[in-house]
C-alpha positions as CSV (number, residue, x, y, z in Angstrom):
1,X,128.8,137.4,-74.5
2,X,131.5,139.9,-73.5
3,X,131.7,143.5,-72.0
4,X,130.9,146.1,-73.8
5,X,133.7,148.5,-74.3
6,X,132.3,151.1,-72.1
7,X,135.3,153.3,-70.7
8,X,136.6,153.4,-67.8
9,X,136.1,156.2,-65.5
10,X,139.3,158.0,-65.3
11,X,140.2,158.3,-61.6
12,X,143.0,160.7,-59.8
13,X,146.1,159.1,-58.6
14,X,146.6,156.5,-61.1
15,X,149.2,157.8,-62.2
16,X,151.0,156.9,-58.4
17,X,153.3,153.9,-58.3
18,X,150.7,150.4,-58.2
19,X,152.0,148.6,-55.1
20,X,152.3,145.2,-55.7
21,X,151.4,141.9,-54.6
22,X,150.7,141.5,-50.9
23,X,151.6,145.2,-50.6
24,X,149.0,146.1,-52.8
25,X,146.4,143.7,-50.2
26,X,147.9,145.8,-46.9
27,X,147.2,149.0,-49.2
28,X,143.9,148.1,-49.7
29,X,142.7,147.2,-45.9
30,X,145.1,150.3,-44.9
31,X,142.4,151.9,-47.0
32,X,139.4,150.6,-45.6
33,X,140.7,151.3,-42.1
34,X,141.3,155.2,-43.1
35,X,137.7,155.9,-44.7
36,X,135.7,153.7,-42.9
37,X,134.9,151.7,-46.0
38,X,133.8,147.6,-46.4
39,X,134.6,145.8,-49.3
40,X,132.1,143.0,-50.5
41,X,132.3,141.0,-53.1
42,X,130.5,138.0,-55.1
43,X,131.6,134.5,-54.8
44,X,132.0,134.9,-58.7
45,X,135.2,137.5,-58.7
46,X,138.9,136.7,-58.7
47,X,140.3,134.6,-55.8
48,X,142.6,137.5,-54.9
49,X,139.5,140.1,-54.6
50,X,137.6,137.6,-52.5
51,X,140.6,137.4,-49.9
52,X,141.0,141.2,-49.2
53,X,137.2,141.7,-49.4
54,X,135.4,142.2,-45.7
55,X,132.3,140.0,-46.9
56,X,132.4,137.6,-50.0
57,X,129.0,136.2,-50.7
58,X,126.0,135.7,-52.9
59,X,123.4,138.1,-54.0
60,X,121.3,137.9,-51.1
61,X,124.1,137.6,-48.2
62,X,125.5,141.0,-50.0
63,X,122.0,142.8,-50.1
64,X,121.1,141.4,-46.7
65,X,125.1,142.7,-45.6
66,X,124.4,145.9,-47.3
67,X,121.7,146.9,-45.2
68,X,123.0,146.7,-41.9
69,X,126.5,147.5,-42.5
70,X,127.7,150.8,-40.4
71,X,130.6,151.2,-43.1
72,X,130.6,155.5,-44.9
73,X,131.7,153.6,-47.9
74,X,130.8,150.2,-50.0
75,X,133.2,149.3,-52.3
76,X,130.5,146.5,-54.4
77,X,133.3,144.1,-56.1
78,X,130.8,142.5,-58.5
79,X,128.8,143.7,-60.6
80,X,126.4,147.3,-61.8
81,X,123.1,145.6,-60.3
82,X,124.9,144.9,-57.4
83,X,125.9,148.5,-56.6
84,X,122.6,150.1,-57.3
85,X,121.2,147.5,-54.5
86,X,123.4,148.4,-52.4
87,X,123.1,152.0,-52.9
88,X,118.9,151.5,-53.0
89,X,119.5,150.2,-49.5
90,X,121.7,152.9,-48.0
91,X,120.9,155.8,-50.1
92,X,123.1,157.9,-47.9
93,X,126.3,155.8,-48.1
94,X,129.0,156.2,-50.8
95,X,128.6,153.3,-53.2
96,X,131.6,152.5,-55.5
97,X,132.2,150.0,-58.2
98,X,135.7,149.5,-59.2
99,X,134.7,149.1,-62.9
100,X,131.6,150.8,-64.3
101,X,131.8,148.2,-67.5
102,X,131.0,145.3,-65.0
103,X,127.5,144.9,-66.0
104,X,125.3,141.6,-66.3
105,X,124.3,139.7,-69.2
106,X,121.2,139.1,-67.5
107,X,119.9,142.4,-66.6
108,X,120.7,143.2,-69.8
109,X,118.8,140.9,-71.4
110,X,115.5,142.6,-69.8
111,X,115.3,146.4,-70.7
112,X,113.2,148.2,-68.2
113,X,111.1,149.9,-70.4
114,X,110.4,146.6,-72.7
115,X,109.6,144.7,-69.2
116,X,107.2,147.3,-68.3
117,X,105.2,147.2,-71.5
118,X,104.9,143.2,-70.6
119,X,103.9,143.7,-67.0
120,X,101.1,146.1,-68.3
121,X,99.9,143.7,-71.0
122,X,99.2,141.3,-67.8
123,X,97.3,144.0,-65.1
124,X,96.3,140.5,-62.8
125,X,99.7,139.7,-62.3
126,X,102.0,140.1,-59.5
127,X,105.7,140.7,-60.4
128,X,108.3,138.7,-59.8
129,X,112.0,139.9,-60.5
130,X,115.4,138.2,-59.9
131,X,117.8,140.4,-58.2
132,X,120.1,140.2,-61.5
133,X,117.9,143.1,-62.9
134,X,118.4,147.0,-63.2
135,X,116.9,149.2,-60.7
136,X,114.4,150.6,-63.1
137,X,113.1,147.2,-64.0
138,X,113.0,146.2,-59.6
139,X,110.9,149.3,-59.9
140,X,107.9,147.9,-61.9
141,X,108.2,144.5,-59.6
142,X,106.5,143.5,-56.6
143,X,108.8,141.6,-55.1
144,X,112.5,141.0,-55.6
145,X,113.8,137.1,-55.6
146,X,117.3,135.7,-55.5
147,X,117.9,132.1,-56.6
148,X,118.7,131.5,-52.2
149,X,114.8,132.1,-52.0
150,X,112.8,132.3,-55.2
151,X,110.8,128.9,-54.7
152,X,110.0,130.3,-50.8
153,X,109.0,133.9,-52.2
154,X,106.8,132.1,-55.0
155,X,105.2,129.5,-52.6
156,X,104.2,132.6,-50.7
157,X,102.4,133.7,-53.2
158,X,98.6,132.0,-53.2
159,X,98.2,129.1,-55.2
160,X,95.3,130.7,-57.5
161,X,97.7,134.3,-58.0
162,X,99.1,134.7,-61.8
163,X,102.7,135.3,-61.6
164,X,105.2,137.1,-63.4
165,X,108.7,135.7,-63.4
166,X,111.8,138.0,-64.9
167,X,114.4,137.9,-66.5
168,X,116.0,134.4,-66.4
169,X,113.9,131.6,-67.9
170,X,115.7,128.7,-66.4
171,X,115.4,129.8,-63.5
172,X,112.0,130.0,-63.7
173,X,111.3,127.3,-65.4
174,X,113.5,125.3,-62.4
175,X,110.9,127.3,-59.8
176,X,107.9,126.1,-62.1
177,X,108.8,122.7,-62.2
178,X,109.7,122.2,-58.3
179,X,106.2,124.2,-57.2
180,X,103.6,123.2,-59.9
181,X,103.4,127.0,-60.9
182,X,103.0,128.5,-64.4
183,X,104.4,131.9,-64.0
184,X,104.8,133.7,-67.2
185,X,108.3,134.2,-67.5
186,X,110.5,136.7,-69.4
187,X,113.0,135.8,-72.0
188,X,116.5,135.9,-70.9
189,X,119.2,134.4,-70.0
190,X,122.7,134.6,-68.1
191,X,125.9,134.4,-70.5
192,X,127.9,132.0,-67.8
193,X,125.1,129.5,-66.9
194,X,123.1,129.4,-70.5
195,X,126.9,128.0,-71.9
196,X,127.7,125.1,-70.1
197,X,127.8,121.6,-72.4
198,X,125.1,118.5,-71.4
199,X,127.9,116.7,-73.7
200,X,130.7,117.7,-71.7
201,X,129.1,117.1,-68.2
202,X,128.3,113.8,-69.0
203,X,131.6,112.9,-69.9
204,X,133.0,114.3,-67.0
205,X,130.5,111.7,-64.7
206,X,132.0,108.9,-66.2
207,X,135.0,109.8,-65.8
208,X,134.5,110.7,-61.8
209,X,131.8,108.0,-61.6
210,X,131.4,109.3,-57.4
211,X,131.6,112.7,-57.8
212,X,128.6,114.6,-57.3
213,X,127.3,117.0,-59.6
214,X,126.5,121.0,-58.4
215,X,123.7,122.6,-60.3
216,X,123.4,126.3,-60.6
217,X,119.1,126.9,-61.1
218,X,120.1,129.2,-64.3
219,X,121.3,126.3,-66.1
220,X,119.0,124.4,-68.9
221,X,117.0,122.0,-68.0
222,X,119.1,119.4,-69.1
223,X,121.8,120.3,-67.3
224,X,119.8,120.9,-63.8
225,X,118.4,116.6,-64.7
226,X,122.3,115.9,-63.8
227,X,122.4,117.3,-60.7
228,X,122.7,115.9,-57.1
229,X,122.2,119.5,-55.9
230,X,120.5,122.3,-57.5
231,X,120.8,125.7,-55.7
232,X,122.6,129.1,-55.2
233,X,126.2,129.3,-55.1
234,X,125.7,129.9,-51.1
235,X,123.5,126.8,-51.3
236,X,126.0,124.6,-53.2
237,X,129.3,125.4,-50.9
238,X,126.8,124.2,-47.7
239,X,126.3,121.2,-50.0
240,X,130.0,120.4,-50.7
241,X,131.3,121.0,-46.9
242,X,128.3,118.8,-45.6
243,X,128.4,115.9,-47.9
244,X,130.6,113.3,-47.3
245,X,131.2,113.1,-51.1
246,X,134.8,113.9,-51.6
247,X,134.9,114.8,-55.4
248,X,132.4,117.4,-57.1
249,X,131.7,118.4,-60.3
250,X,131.0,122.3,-60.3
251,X,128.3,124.1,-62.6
252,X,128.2,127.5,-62.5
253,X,131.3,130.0,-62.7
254,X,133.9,129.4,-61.9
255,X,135.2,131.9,-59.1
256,X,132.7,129.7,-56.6
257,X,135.8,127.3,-56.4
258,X,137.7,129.5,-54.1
259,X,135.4,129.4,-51.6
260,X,135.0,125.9,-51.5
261,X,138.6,124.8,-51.6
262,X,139.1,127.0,-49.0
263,X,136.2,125.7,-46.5
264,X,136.7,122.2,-47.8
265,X,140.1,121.6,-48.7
266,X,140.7,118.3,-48.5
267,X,138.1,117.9,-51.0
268,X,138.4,117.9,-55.5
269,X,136.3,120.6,-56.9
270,X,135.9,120.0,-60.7
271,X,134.9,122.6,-63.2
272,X,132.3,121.9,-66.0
273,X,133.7,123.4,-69.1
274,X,131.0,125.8,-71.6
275,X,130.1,123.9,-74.9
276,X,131.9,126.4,-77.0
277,X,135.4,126.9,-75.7
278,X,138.3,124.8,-75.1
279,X,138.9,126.3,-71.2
280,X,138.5,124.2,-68.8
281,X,136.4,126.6,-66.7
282,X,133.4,128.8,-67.5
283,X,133.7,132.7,-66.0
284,X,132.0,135.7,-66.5
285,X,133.4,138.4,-68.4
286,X,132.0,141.0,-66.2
287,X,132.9,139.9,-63.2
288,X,136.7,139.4,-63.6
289,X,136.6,143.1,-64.7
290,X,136.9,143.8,-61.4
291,X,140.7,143.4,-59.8
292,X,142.8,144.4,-57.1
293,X,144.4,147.4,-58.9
294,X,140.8,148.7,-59.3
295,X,139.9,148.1,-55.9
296,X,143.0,150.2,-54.7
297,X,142.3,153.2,-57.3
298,X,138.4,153.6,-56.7
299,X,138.9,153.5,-52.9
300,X,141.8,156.3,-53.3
301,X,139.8,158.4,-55.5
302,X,136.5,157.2,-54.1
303,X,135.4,156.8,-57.3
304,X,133.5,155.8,-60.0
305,X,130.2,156.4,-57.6
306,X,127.2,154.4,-58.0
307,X,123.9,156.6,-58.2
308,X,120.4,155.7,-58.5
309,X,117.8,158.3,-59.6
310,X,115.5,158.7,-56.8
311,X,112.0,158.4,-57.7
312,X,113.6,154.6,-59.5
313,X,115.5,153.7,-55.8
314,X,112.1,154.6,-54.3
315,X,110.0,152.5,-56.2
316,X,112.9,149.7,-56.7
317,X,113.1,150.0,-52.5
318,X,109.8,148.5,-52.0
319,X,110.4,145.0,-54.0
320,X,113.7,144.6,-52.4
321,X,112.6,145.0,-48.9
322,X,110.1,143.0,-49.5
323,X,112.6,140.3,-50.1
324,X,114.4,140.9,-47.3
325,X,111.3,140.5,-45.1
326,X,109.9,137.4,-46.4
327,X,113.8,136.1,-46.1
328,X,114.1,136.9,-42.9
329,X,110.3,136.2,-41.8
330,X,111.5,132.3,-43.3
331,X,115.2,132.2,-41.8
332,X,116.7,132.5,-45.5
């Protein structure tokens, strides 16, 4: 699935000469310094974002960041879903997203108003939502889950309580399977983690018959049966630098392998390739919308701005602290 071609917000001062390079890094902090701004980005953008970013983490580390940072500005390097969380949290910060196009496959695959008509067609349900979700559709949900602490947020849940799982249907099914749960879950699915190949993956474990295989929970099933560790991507780096396994086969994007060469070097980090291309890697489209050049332009112009309308960030607040509590309540 790629980006649509949604347009770029136009922002002053592009028209300046790009510095370039490590320049264009020194720029960029230089920036930060003069408006009080923190950068944060996702484990799943470029290497070169992650190194100039303040924070680099995974969806809960950058919503748990988010809300105690003392920063005027965010500058979210990920992507939409992001922002708005982060603007939800600290609704009188300036939020910014160097590229409004960098949306999420998975969000999109569960339209707020379509969601809604499903939560009401089950009235003795609670609501679970993964943070890869609009605002408007955290604002129908009862609590928000990231894949760090869905099976804790779900096992908090009584044993006897109907549950409501959205959007991603692996990963629900993978939370179902591991807690004995039948939560009705929503039809989607993420781009990057619905592509990568059984076939593929299995040819890669003979040939690195010692590796150990990383597991992403928004894989297919068949795909989590191959793995030696199935969690988040903050969960899978603790895996790599803890285990005395030397050679890993990676499944989820790709931009995770920056990280863990750089906390594990002397260790082999191994992409699993998608069925359907010939790369050797699998990356999301939206993610590597965002680059340094944009960085440096929406922190000049501080611009495009992420809002959030505000009777949806007040009803999208309460899910989202919600998971922040139980989180911290569990030492997630």
């Amino acid at each position: 699935m790629k980006p649509k071609n949604t347009p770029t917000t136009s922002l002053p001062n592009a028209e300046k000469v790009m510095p370039q390079g490590e320049e264009l890094k020194k720029a960029i902090r230089n920036l930060c310094r003069e408006k009080n701004a923190v950068i944060m980005a996702h484990y799943y953008t470029e290497a070169d974002v992650q190194e100039v970013a303040d924070f680099v983490g995974d969806s809960l580390a950058l919503a748990q960041q988010a809300a105690k940072t003392e920063a005027d500005i965010i500058v979210m390097c990920g992507v939409h879903f992001m922002g708005e969380t982060n603007k939800i949290l600290c609704p009188q910060k300036k939020v910014l997203l160097p590229d409004p196009a960098a949306t999420c496959s998975l969000a999109e695959s569960c339209p707020a108003d379509k969601f809604a008509e499903f939560v009401k067609q089950h009235p003795d349900h609670k609501v679970i939502s993964y943070v890869n979700t609009s605002a408007a559709t955290k604002a129908v949900t009862d609590v928000v889950v990231t894949s760090s602490n869905a099976r804790q947020i779900v096992e908090s849940f009584p044993e006897d309580q109907p549950l409501i799982f959205g959007p991603d249907r692996n990963l629900g099914g993978y939370i179902n399977s591991i807690t004995g749960r039948n939560m009705l879950l929503w039809d989607g699915a993420c781009h990057v983690h619905e592509r990568f190949s059984v076939v593929k993956l299995v040819e890669l474990k003979k040939q690195y018959p010692q590796a150990k295989v990383l597991v992403h929970p928004e894989c297919k099933g068949a795909i989590v049966k191959l793995a030696d560790k199935v969690g988040s991507t903050a969960a899978l780096l603790r895996y790599a630098i803890d285990s005395e396994a030397d050679t890993f086969l990676v499944v989820t994007e790709s931009g995770i392998l920056h990280e863990m060469q750089k906390k594990a070097p002397g260790k082999q980090f191994i992409p699993v390739p998608p069925e359907d291309s010939a790369c050797a890697c699998n990356e999301c489209n939206y993610m590597r919308l965002v680059t340094l050049e944009k960085v440096y332009r929406c922190l000049q112009a501080e611009a495009p701005e992420v809002e959030v309308p505000a009777d949806i960030a007040e009803a999208a607040l309460r899910p989202i602290q919600a998971m922040l509590e139980i989180s911290e309540r569990l030492g997630l």
